[in-house]
N, C-alpha and C positions, 0 to 999 in steps of 0.2 A: 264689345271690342271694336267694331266696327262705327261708332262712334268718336273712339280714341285716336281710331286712323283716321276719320276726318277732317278731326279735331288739330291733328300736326300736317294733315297736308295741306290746312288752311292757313294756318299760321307759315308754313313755308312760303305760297302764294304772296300772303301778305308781306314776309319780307322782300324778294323778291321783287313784287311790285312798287313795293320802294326806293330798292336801289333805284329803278328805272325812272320812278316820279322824281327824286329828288333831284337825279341828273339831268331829269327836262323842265324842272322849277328852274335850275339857277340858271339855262339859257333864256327861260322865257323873262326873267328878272332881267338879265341881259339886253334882251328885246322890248321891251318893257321899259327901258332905262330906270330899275329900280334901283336904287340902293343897294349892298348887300344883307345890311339887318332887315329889312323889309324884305329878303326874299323870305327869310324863315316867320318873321311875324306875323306876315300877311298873305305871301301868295301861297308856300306850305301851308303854311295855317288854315286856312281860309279852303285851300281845296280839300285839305282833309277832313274840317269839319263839317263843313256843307253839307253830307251826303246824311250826319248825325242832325244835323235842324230838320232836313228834311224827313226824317222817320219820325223826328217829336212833330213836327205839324201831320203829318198824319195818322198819329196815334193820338192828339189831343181833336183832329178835324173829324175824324171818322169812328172815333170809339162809343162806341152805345150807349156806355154808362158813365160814372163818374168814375168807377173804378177802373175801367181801359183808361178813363183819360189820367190817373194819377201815375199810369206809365211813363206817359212822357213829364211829368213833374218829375219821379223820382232820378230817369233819366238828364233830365236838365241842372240837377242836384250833383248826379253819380258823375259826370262828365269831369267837370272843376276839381273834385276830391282828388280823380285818378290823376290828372293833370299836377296837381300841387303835392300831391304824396310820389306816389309807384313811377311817374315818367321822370320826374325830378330825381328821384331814388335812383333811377336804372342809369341813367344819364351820368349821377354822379361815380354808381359804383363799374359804367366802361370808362370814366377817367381815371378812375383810381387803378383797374387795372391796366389800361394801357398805360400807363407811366410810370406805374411796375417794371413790365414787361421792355420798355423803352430804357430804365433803367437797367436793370437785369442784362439788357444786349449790352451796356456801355460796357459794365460793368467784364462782361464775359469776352470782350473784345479785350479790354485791357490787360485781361489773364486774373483778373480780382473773382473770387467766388464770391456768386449775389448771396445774399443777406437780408435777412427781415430788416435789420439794423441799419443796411446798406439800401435798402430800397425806400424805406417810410418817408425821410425826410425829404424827398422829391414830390412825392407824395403829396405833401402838406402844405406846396405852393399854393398860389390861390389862382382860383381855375380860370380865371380873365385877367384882361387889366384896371386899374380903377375904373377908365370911358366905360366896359364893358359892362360895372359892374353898376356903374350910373344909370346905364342905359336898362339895365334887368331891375333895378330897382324903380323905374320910373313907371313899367309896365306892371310890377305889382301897386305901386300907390294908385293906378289906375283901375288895377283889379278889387285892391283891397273894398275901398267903399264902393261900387256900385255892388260889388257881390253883398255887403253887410246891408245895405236897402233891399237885394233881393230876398235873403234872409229875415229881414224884417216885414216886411209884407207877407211872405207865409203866415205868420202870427197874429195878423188883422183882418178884418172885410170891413170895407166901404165900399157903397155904389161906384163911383168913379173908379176902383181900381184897375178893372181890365184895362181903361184908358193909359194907364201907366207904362202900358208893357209898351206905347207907341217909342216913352223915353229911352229903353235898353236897345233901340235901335237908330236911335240918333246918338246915343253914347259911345255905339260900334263906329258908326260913319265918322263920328269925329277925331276919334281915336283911329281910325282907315287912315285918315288927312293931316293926323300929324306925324304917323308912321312913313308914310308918301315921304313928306314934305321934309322931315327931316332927314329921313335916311339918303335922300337923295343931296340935300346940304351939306351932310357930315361925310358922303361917302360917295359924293360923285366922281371924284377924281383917282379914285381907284380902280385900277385895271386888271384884275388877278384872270390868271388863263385856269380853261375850265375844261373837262374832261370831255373829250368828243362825245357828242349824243349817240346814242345808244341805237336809234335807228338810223344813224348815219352815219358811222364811227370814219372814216375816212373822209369824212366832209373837214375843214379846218373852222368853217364857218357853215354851219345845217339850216338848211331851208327854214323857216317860217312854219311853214305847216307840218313840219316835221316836227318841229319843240310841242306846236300845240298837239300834233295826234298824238305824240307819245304822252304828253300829260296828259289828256282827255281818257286815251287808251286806260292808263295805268288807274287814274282815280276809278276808274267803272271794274275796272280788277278789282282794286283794296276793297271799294264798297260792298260787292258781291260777296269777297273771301272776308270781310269781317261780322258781315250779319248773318254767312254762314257758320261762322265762327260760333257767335253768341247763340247760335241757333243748336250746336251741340252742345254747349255748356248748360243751356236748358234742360237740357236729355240726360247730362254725368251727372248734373248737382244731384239729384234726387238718388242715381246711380251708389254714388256718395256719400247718403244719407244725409244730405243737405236740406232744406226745405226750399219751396220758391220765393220765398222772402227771400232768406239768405243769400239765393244762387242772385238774385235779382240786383240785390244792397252789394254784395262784395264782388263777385266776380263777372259782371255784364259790365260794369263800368270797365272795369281793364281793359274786357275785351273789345269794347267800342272804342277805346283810346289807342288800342296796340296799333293804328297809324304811327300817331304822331310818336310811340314810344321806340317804333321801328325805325324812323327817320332821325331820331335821335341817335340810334344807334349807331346808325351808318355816318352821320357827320361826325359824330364822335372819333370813329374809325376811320374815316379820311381827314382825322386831324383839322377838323371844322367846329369847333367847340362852340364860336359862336353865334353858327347858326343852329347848332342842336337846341341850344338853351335859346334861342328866341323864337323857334319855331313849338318849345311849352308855353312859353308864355305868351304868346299869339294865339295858340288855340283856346290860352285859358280867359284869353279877354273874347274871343268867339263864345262859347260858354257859358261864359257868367253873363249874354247879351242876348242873343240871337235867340238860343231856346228857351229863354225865360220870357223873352220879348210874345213869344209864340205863347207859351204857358200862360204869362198874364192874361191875355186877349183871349185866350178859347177854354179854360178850365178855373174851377173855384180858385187855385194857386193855395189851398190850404196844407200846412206842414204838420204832419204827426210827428212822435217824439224819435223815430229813427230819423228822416229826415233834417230836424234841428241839429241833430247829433251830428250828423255829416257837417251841416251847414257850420258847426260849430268848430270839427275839426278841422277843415278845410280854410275855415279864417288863421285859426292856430298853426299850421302848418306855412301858411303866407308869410303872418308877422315871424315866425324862425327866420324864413329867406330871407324875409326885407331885411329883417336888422342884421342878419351877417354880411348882407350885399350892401348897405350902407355902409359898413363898417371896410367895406373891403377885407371881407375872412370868410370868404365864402371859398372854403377847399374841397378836393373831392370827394374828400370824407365829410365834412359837415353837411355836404351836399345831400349824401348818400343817407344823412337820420333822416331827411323826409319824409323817409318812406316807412321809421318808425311811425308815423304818425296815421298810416293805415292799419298798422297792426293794433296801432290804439283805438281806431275808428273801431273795427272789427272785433274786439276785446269790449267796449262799448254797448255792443247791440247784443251782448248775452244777458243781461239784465231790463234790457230795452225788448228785446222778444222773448225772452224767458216767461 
């Protein structure tokens, strides 16, 4: 039981610690003269997954065997999945209900009783504007292949491969510099007011080293409360009658993304759509880069058939969003099957571990 409780006061922490990080991301963007898309692509992103590369490099630098170090492979695998399934999912299904709920108030203002009938078709806008939906589409084609050559190198050995992992980190920096470079082109001239910092709420304009201690503060919070996290989910799965395959393939990845899935949350809920959705698709170009970059260079990087299966699902679940975010039909319900595509993962590995 005692497990369970730590289990939700972790998860508390970690919301929590988000509100306060994402309120001190979009002053340091601020400070920063980023763009607004580039706070969620890159500097959310970017601090939130940080703290996930740095447990794969010491899980592939320091592990004894080949089997400690296929940790951080399955991790650098499990990362992307949860990103392109369950954060996508959750993301879409607080749009769907907040625009319910936003409906439902119109409605009940007016003296109209809300209605299934009366609520759907708001519903079924499309969650950005086309710019938005160019811009989310452009960071999956960005994802799509380098993630399908990380996937494909699992299935190979050649001498030179560790050298490769140099390229998933030049592919991050370039994609850092065109995120910089255009966000600030497409978005410099926008001046939207932002909610007072949180450790200075009465400031109108917060110190400098206030944005960075609260950021600094709050990531060393999420980091602690989410590896404590994954650290009781180790303890329920078996609980459970899970096995540690299981607990390891389905539910560690969540839990190491319930960052970015929490920070979705809350942009979502202050009516910030699209920084929710840029700050998934910033973490999943972090991901598909960073710790594979790591993994090439210190582990075989060899894939067994769960593994593929992710790697397999995780592309299929892309190509969904790209072609509806091309298409301009990406509502909050289409949004929200993404996250079908875990349930298919996980439906999957019963034949795969059976």
């Amino acid at each position: 039981m005692i497990h369970f409780v730590f289990l939700l006061v972790c998860a508390v922490a970690i919301y929590l610690s988000c509100e306060w990080f994402v309120n001190a991301v979009e002053w340091l963007g601020e400070r920063l003269n980023v763009g607004r898309m580039a706070v969620g692509t890159v500097l959310a992103a970017f601090g939130t997954a940080l703290p996930e590369s740095v447990v794969t490099l010491v899980a592939v630098t320091t592990g004894g065997t080949e089997e400690a170090k296929d940790i951080g492979i399955g991790a650098a695998m499990g990362g992307p999945l949860a990103l392109a399934t369950v954060a996508y999912g959750v993301t879409g299904a607080m749009l769907l209900l907040k625009r319910r709920r936003e409906r439902a108030a119109v409605l009940a203002t007016a003296g109209t009783p809300p209605s299934d009938s009366a609520v759907s078709p708001d519903a079924e806008e499309a969650t950005g504007t086309e710019q938005d939906m160019k811009r989310l589409a452009k960071d999956q084609k960005w994802f799509l292949p380098i993630f399908i050559v990380k996937v494909a190198l699992g299935l190979v050995a050649f001498a030179f491969k560790p050298a490769l992992g140099l390229l998933f980190f030049t592919a991050y920096a370039v994609y850092f510099w065109r995120e910089i470079r255009s966000s600030r082109a497409e978005e410099g001239d926008e001046d939207e007011e932002l909610e007072p910092l949180r450790l200075q709420p009465k400031a109108t304009s917060p110190a400098t080293w206030a944005v960075v201690a609260q950021t600094l503060a709050t990531l060393v919070v999420i980091f602690f409360a989410a590896h404590f996290f994954v650290k009781q989910l180790d303890v329920i799965g078996p609980m459970l009658g899970l096995s540690a395959t299981v607990t390891a393939l389905l539910l560690s990845p969540i839990a190491t993304e319930l960052p970015e899935i929490m920070n979705a949350v809350i942009w979502v809920r202050q009516g910030k759509t699209e920084l929710a959705l840029a700050n998934v698709s910033g973490a999943m170009m972090i991901q598909a880069t960073v710790p594979s970059g790591i993994g090439l260079l210190f582990t075989r990087w060899h894939f067994d058939a769960a593994l593929l299966w992710s790697g397999l699902t995780t592309m299929a679940a892309i190509t969904y969003l790209l072609l509806t975010m091309r298409a301009h039909r990406l509502t909050p319900r289409r949004l929200t099957v993404a996250a079908g595509f875990y349930v298919l993962f996980a439906l999957g590995l019963i034949p795969i571990l059976g």
